[in-house]
Structure formats: C-alpha cells, structure tokens
One Martini backbone bead per residue (centre of mass of N, CA, C, O) as a GRO file, in nm:
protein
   66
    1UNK     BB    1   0.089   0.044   0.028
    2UNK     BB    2   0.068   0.320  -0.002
    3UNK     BB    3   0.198   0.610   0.209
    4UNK     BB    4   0.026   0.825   0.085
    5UNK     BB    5  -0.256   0.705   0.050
    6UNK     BB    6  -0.303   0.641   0.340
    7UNK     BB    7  -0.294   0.985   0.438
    8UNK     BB    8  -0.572   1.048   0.256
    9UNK     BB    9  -0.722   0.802   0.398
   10UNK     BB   10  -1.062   0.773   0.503
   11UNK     BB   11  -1.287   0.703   0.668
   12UNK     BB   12  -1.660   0.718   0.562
   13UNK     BB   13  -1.755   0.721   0.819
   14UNK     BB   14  -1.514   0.802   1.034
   15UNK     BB   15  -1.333   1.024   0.933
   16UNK     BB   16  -1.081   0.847   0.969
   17UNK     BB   17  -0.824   0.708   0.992
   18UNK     BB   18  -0.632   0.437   0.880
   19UNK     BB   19  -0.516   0.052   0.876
   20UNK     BB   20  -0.274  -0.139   0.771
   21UNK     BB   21  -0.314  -0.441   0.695
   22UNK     BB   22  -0.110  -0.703   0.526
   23UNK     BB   23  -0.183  -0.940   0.589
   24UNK     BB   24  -0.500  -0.920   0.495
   25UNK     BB   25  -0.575  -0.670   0.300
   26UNK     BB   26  -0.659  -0.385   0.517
   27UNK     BB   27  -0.867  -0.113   0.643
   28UNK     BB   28  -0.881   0.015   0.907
   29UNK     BB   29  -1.120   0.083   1.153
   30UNK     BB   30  -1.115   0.198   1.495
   31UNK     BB   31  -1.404   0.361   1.530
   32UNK     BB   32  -1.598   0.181   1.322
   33UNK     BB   33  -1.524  -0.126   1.320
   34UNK     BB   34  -1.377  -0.165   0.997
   35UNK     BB   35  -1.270  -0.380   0.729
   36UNK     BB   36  -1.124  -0.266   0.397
   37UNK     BB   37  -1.067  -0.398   0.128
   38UNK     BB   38  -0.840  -0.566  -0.095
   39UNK     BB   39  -0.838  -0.490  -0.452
   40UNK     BB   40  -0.598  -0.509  -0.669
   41UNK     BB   41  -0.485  -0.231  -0.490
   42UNK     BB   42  -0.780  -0.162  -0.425
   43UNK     BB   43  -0.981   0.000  -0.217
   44UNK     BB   44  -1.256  -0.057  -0.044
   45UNK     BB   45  -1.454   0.184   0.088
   46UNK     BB   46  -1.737   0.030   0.154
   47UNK     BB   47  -1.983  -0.033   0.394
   48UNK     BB   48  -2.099  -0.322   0.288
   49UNK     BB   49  -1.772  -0.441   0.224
   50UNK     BB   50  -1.741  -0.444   0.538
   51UNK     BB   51  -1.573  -0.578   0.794
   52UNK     BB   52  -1.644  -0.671   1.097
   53UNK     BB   53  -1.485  -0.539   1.438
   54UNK     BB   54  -1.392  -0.637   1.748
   55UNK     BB   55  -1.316  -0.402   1.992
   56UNK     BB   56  -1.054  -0.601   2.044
   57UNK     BB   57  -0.962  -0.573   1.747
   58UNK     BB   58  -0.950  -0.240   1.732
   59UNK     BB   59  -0.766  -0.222   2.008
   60UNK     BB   60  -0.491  -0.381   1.865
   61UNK     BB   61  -0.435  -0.209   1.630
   62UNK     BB   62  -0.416   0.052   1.797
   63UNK     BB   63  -0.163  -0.053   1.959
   64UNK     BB   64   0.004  -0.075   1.729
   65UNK     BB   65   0.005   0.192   1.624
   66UNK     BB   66   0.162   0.308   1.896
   0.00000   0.00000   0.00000
C-alpha cells in the first residue's frame, strides 16, 4: 500500500484515518469497527464491503500502532 494513498484516505463512515494490516490485506477503521478490504491494490471502501471487527480487535490495531 501506497503510504502517501494512506495519509489521505480516512474511513467513510468515521471520516477517521486507517490502519493497513498487510497479513489481511485490509484497511482498519478502529473508530468505525470496519475493516475495509483490498482488491487487486485498490481499496475498497464501501461500508456494505466492509467487515465488522470487534471491539477487542479494533482495540488491538488501535494498540499496534501506537
């Protein structure tokens, strides 16, 4: 992933930034709880796309990157 493409996109929902987790593949929203996939290097980021993450695990991205 692109890190200037990740400096200006924010989640849709929570106009937050993201968090990319490279094992998955995925664009975190730890504020929205949604966890936006990548197809083919282009984010995908539509909340019907998105999958939910729990607390436990937003709480974790959230702590990784810190």
């Amino acid at each position: 992933m692109d890190p200037k493409l990740l400096e200006i996109l924010v989640c849709p929902v929570s106009k937050t930034k993201l968090i990319f987790d490279k094992e998955k593949q995925e664009l975190i929203s730890t504020s929205a709880h949604l966890a936006y996939p990548i197809r083919d290097g282009i984010p995908i980021l539509l909340e019907d796309e998105a999958r939910a993450i729990s607390a436990e695990e937003a709480d974790a991205f959230h702590k990784h990157k810190a």
